[in-house]
C-alpha positions as CSV (number, residue, x, y, z in Angstrom):
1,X,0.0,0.0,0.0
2,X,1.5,3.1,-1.2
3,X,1.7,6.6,1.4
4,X,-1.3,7.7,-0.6
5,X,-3.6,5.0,-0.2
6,X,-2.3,4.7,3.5
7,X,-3.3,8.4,4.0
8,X,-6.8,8.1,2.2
9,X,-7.5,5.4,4.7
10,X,-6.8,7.3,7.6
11,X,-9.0,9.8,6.7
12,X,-11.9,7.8,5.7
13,X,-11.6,6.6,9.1
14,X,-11.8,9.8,10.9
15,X,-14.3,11.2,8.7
16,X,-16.9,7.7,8.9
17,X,-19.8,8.4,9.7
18,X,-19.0,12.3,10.9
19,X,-19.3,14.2,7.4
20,X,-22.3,16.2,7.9
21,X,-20.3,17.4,11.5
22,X,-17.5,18.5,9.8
23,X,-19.0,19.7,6.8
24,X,-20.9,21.8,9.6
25,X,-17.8,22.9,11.3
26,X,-16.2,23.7,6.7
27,X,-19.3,26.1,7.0
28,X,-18.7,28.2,10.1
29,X,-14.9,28.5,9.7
30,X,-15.9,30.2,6.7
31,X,-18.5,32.4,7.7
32,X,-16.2,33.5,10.6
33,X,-13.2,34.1,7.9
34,X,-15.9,36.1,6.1
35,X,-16.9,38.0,9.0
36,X,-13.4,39.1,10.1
37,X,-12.4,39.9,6.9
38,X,-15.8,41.8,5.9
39,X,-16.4,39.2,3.2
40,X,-13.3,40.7,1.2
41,X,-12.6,37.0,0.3
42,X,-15.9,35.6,0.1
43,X,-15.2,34.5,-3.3
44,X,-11.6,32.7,-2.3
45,X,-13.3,31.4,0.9
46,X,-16.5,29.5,-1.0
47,X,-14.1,27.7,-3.0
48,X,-12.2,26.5,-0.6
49,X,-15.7,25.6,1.8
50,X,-16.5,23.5,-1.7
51,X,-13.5,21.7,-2.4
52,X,-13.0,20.7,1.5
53,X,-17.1,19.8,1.6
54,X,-16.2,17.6,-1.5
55,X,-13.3,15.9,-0.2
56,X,-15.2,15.2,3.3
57,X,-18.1,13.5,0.8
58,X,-15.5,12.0,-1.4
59,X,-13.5,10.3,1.6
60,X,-16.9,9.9,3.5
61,X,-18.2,7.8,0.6
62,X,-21.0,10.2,-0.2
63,X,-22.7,11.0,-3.3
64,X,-21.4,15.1,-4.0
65,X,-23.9,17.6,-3.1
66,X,-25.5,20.3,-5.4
67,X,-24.0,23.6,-4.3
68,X,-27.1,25.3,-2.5
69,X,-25.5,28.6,-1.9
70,X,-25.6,29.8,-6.1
């Protein structure tokens, strides 16, 4: 097993069964990034929300979500 499979697995493992939790908690680091900044990276800070929601649901085993928010 190469260091990449090896590190997928370890995150499935923390993420099983949590992924609507820390999706939760990829939501409200955001808004509090947008808040102290004033929203002056709203733009930079969705995208990263997205692609760390996505990874979550990827390593989770989930089906993607629709982005809600557009």
């Amino acid at each position: 097993m190469g260091l990449i499979d090896d590190l997928k697995g370890k995150a499935q493992e923390l993420i099983g069964g949590n992924e609507e939790a820390i999706k939760g908690g990829i939501e409200k680091a955001g808004d509090f990034i947008d808040d102290k900044t004033g929203g002056k990276f709203a733009e930079q800070v969705d995208a990263a929300q997205d692609a760390a929601s996505g990874f979550v649901e990827k390593a989770g085993g989930e089906a993607p979500a629709t982005d809600e928010r557009q």
